[in-house]
C-alpha positions in Angstrom: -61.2 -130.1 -80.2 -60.1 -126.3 -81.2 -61.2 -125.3 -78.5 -59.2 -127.3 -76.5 -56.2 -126.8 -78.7 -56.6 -123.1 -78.9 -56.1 -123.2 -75.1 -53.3 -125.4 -74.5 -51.3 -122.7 -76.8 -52.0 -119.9 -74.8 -49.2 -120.5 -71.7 -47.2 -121.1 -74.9 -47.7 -117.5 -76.4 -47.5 -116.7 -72.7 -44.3 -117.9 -72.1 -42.6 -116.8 -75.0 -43.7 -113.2 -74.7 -42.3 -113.2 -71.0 -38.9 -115.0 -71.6 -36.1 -113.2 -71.5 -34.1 -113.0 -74.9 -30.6 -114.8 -74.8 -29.2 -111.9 -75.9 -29.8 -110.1 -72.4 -27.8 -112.6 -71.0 -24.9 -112.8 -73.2 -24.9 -108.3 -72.5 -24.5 -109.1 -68.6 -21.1 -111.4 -68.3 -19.8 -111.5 -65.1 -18.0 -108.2 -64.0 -14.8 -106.9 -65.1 -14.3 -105.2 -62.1 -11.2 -105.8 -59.6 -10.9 -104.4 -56.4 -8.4 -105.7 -55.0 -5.7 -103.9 -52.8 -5.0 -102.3 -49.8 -7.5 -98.8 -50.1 -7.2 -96.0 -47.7 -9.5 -93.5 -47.2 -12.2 -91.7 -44.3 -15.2 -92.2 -43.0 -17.5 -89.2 -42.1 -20.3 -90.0 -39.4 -21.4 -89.2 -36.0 -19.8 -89.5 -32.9 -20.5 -88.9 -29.1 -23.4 -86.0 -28.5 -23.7 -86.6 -32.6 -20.9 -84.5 -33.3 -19.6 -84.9 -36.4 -16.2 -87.6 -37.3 -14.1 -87.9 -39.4 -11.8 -90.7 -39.2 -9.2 -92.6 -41.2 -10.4 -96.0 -42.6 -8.5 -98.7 -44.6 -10.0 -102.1 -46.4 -7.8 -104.7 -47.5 -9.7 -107.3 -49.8 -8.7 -109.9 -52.1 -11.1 -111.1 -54.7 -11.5 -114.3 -57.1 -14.3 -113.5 -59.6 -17.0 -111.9 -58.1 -16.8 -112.3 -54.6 -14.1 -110.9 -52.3 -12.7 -111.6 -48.9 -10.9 -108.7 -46.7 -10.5 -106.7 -43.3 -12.2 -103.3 -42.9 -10.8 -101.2 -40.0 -12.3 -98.2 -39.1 -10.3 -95.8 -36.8 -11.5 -94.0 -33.9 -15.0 -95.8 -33.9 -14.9 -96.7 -30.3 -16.7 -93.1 -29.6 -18.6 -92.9 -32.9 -22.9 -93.6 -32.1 -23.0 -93.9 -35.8 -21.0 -96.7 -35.8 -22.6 -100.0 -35.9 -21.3 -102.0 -32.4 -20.0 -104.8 -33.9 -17.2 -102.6 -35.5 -17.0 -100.3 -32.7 -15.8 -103.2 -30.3 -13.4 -104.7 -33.1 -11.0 -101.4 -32.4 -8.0 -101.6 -34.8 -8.3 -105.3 -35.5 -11.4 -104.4 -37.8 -13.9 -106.6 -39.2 -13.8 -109.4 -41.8 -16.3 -108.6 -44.4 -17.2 -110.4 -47.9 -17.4 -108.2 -51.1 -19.9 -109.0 -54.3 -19.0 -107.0 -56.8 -21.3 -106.6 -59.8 -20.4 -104.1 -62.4 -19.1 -101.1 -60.7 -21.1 -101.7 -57.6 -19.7 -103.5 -54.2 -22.0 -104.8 -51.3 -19.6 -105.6 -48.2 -21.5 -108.1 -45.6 -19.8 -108.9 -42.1 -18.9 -112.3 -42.6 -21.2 -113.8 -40.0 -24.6 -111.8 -41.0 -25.3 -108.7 -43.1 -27.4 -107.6 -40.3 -24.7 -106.8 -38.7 -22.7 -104.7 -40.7 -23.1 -104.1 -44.6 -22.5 -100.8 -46.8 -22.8 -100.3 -50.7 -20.2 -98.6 -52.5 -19.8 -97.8 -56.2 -16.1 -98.3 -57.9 -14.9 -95.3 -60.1 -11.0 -96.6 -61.6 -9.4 -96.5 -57.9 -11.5 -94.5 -56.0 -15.2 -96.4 -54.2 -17.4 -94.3 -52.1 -20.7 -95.6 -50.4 -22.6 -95.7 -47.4 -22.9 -97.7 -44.5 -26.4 -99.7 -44.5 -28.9 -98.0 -41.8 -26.6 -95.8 -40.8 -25.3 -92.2 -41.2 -21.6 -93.3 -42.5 -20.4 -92.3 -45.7 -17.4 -94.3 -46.6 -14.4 -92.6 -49.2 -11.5 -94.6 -50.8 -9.0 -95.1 -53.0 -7.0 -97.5 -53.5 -3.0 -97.3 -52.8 -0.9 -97.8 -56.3 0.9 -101.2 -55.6 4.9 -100.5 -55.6 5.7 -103.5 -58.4 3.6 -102.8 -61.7 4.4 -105.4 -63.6 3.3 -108.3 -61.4 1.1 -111.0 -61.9 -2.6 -110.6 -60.7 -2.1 -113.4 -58.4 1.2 -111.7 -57.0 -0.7 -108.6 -57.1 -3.8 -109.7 -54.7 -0.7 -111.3 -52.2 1.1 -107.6 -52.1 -2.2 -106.6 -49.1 -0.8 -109.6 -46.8 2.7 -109.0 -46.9 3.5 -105.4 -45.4 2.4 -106.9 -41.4 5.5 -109.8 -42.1 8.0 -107.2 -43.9 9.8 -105.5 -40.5 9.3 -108.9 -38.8 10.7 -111.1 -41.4 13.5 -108.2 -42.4 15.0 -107.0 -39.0 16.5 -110.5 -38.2 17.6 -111.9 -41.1 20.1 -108.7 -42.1 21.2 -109.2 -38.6 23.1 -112.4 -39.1 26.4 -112.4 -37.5 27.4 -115.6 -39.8 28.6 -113.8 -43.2 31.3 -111.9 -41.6 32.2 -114.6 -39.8 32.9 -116.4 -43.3 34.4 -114.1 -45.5 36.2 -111.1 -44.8 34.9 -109.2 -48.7 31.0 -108.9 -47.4 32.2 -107.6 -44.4 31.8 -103.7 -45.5 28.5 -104.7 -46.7 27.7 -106.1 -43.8 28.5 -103.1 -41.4 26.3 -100.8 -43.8 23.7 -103.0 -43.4 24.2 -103.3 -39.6 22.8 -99.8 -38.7 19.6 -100.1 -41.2 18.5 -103.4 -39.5 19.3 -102.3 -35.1 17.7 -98.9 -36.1 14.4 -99.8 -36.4 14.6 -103.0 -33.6 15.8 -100.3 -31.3 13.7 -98.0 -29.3 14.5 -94.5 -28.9 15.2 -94.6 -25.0 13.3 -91.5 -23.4 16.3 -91.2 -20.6 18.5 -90.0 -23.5 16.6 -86.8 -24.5 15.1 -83.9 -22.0 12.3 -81.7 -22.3 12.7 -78.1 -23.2 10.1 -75.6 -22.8 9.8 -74.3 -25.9 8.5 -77.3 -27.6 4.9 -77.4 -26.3 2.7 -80.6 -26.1 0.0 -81.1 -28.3 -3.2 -82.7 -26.9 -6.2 -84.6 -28.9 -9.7 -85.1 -28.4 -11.1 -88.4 -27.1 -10.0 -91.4 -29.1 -8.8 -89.5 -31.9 -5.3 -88.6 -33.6 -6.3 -85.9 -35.4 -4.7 -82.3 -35.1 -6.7 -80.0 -33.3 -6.6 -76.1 -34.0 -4.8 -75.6 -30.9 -2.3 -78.8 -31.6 -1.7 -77.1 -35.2 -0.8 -74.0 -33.3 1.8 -75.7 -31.3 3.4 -77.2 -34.0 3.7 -74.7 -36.0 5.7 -73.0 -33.1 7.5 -76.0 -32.4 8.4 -76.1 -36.0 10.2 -72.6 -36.0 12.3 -73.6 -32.8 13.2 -76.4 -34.4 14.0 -75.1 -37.6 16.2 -72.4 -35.5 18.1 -75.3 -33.4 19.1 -77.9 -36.3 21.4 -79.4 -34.5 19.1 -81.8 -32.3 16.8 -85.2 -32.7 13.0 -85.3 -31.5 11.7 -88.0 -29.8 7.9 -87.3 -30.1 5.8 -89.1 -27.3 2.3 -90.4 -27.8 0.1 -91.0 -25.1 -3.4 -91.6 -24.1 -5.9 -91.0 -21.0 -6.8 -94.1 -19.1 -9.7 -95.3 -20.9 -9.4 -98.7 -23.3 -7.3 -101.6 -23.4 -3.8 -101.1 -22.8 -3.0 -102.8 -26.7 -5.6 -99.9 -28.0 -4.0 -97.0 -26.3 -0.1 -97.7 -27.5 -2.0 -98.2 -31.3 -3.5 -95.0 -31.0 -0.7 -93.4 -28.7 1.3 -94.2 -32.0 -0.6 -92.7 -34.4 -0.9 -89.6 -31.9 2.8 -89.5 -32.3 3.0 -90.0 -35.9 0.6 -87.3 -36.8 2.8 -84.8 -34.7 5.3 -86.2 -37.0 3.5 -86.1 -40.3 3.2 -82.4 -39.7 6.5 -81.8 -38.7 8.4 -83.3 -41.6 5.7 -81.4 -44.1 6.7 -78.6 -42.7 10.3 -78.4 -43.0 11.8 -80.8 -40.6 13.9 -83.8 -41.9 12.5 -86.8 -40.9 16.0 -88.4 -40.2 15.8 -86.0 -37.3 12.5 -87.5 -35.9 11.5 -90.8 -34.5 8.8 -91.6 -32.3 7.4 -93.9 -29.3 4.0 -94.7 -28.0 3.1 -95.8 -24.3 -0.1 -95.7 -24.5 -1.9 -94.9 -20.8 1.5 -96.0 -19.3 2.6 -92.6 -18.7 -0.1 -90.5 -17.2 0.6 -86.5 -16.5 -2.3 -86.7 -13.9 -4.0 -89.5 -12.3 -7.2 -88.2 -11.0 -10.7 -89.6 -12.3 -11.4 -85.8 -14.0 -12.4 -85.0 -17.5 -9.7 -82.2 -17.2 -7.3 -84.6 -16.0 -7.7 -87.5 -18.7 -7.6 -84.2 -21.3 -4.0 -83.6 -19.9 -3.1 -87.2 -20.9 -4.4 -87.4 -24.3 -1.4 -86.0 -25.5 2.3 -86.0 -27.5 5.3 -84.6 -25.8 8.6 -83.8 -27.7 11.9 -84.5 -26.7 15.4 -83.2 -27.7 19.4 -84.2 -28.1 22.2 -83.2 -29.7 23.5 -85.0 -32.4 
């Protein structure tokens, strides 16, 4: 009978040796970590013939607890080998992934299977680097300071949703014609106002400025907006023209060779155009003198089925008027 009792106590002693002390537990509470926000940043991987990229990328998450729901977008991908395909054909619409976040450590997962797209990244304060799963793509963020500091956390997860309905909500609704209409003591509030919401409605019409010759077009590589040594060149001598002749408005004009969708190519004809600008106003320029317009593959400077000729079209030209 000892024997037998002796034996039934040994899963016991088993057991008890093996179980994990409640303490443990009670040191591993759920994480503390928040990452929500809009988070800009670059990836760094391999593109066509493996040369190496190095492209904007932006995430825009919201999270409850542990798990997190948001939009990954990784520019200039289309061209990237590195670049698992099921981002690559997304373009600038990006991906919906879901975040688990335990401690400082993030797992994204494309929200229809991990297979197809998942990266771990490791939160420091507002910065979260990491690497695509399987792949050569090292992923580098940090997340943008939201402009109201003292907002709730629910407010502040909402602030990532808002900025795609601000100039569509905004431009009409400062527009209304019925104020002055009612009262004649809004009215010179109403005529300031006036300019700030038709300015931005309005495109810059390409028939009111002309071409000069001594601002020189800048061209980009294939499915980038990145300045090239040569396209830094150019700027820097368009800068000094400009700089000399202060009396005139740029129009800067983004376009793209004949390859992609025609929504892709006025996306990235844009941000052609606005990285022309970006240089421009850091160098000097005021940016009340610039504006900009994209039309994509719309506006071709040669049409033949060439890689010299789509080179010529991957491009952004600048524009001048007086005052």
């Amino acid at each position: 009978m000892r024997a037998l009792a002796v034996l039934a106590l040994i899963p016991l002693l088993v057991a008890c040796s093996t179980a994990r002390p409640w303490g443990s537990l009670a040191e591993n509470p759920p994480t503390g970590t928040d990452i929500s926000g809009h988070w800009t940043g670059s990836w760094v991987g391999a593109g066509l013939f493996n040369a190496v990229r190095q492209e904007n990328v932006t995430f825009d998450v919201t999270q409850r607890g542990d798990a997190g729901y948001g939009r990954l977008v990784l520019d200039g991908a289309t061209a990237a080998e590195s670049v698992p395909w099921e981002v690559r054909q997304q373009g600038l619409g990006g991906i919906r992934v879901f975040a688990t976040v335990s401690g400082s450590k993030v797992k994204l997962a494309h929200e229809l299977d991990d297979r197809l797209f998942s990266a771990n990244l490791t939160v420091m304060g507002d910065q979260m680097v990491g690497q695509v799963q399987g792949r050569g793509v090292r992923l580098v963020l940090a997340r943008r300071p939201q402009q109201p500091q003292n907002v709730a956390p629910q407010a502040a997860q909402a602030v990532p949703q808002m900025p795609p309905s601000v100039p569509v909500a905004a431009e009409p609704v400062t527009a209304q014609p019925e104020p002055a209409t009612v009262a004649l003591a809004p009215q010179p509030q109403e005529s300031a106002d006036k300019p700030q919401s038709e300015e931005p409605t309005k495109k810059p019409r390409s028939e009111d400025f002309v071409a000069v010759p001594e601002l020189k077009a800048v061209y980009f590589d294939y499915d980038k907006s990145v300045l090239r040594p040569d396209a830094v060149d150019a700027l820097a001598s368009n800068t000094t023209w400009l700089k000399e002749n202060a009396d005139t408005l740029v129009l800067i004009e983004g376009n793209c060779d004949e390859r992609g969708t025609a929504e892709y190519n006025l996306a990235l004809g844009d941000r052609r155009a606005k990285s022309a600008l970006d240089y421009l106003e850091a160098n000097g320029i005021a940016k009340d003198r610039l504006s900009t317009v994209s039309y994509g593959k719309e506006r071709p400077a040669c049409t033949e089925a060439t890689d010299a000729c789509m080179n010529q079209n991957r491009r952004a030209d600048f524009r001048i008027k007086s005052r």
